[in-house]
C-alpha positions in Angstrom: -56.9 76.3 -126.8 -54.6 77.9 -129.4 -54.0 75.4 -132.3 -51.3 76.8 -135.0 -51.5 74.5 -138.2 -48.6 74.4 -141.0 -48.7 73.2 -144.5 -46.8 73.7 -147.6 -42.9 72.9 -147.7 -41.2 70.1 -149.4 -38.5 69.5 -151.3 -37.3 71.3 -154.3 -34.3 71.9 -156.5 -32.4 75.4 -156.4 -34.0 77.8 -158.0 -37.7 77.0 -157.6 -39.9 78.5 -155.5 -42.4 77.3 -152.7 -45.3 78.5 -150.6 -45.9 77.9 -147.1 -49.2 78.4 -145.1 -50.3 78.2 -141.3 -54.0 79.0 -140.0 -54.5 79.8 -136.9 -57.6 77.8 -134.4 -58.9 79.2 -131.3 -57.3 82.6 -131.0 -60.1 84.5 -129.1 -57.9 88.5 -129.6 -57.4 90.2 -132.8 -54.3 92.7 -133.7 -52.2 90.1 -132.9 -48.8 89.4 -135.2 -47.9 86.2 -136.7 -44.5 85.5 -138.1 -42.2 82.2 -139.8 -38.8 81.0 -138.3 -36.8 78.8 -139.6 -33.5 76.5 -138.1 -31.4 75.0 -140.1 -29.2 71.8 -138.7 -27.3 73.1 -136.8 -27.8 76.5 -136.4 -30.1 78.1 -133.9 -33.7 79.2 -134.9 -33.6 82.5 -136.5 -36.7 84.6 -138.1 -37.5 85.4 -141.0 -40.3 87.8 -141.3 -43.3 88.8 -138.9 -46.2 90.6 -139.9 -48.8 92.4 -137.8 -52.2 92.3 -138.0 -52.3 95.5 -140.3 -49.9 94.5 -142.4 -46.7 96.2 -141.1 -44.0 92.9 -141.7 -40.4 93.4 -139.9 -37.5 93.5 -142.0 -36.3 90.3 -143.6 -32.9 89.1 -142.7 -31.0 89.5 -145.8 -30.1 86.4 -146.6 -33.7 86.2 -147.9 -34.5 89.6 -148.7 -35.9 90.3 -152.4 -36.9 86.5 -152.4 -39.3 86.3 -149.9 -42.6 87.5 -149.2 -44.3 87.6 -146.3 -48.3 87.9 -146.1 -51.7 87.0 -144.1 -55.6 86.7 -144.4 -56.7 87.9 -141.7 -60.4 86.3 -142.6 -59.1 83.2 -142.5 -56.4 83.1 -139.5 -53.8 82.6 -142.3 -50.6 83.4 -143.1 -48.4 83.2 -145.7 -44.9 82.5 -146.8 -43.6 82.7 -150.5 -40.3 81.5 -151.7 -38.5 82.2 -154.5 -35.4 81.4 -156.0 -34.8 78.7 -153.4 -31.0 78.3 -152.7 -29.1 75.5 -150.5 -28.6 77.1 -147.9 -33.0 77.7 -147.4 -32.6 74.0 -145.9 -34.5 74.1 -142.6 -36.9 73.6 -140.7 -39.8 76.7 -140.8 -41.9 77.1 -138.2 -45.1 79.6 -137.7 -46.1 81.2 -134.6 -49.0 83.6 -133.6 -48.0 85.9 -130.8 -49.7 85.7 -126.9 -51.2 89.2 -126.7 -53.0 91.6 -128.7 -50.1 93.8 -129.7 -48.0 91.6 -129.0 -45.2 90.0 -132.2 -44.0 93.6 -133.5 -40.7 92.8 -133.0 -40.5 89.6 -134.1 -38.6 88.1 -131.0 -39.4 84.7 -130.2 -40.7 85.5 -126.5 -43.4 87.0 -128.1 -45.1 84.5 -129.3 -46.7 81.7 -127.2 -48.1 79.2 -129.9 -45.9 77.6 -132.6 -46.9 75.3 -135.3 -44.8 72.0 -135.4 -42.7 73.0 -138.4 -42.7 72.2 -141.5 -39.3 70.5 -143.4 -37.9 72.6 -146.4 -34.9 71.1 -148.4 -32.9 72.7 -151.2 -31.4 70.7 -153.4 -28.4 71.9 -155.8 
C-alpha cells in the first residue's frame, strides 16, 4: 500500500515564502516521477511542476515561474516544494502525487499518477 504524506503549508502574508514537503511510504518501483498540484476555489486542479526521478522537472506554469522551485530526495521518498514571493492569487489547495508506473509522471498529467497526498491548505494574504 502506497501512502503519500504532505506537510508544510500555512498561512502567510504576500510576499513571504513557504516550503512544502511530501514522503512517499510503500512504493515498491524506482524511476518513478512525483509532482505538486494545486486548485484554487473555484478553479479546477492545475499543476505546477513534476519532477522525475533523475531530476528532469516539467515546465512551471508561468504564473509561478521564477518563484518556485521544485525538488526531491530520492533517499528519503521526498519531495519538495519552495515558494517564494507568495502572492494572493497562490491561495489553494496543493496536493502531491507519486505516479503508478516506473516511468510513469513525465508529463505531469494527472492520469499518471495513482497516489495523492490529501492536500495541504496554502492561503495568501494581502
Amino acid at each position: 500500500q502506497v501512502n503519500v504524506m504532505q506537510s508544510g503549508g500555512g498561512q502567510v502574508q504576500a510576499g513571504g515564502s513557504l516550503r512544502l514537503s511530501c514522503t512517499t511510504f510503500g512504493v515498491t518501483y524506482i524511476d518513478y516521477a512525483m509532482g505538486w498540484f494545486r486548485q484554487a476555489p473555484g478553479k479546477e486542479r492545475e499543476a505546477v511542476s513534476c519532477l522525475t526521478w533523475r531530476g528532469d522537472s516539467t515546465d512551471y506554469p508561468d504564473s509561478v515561474k521564477g518563484r518556485f522551485t521544485i525538488s526531491r530526495d530520492n533517499g528519503k521518498n521526498t519531495l519538495y516544494l519552495q515558494m517564494a514571493s507568495l502572492k494572493p492569487e497562490d491561495t489553494a489547495m496543493y496536493y502531491c502525487a507519486a505516479a503508478s508506473s516506473t516511468y510513469g509522471g513525465t508529463t505531469c498529467a494527472e492520469r499518471e499518477f495513482g497516489f495523492w497526498g490529501l492536500g495541504t491548505q496554502v492561503t495568501v494574504s494581502s
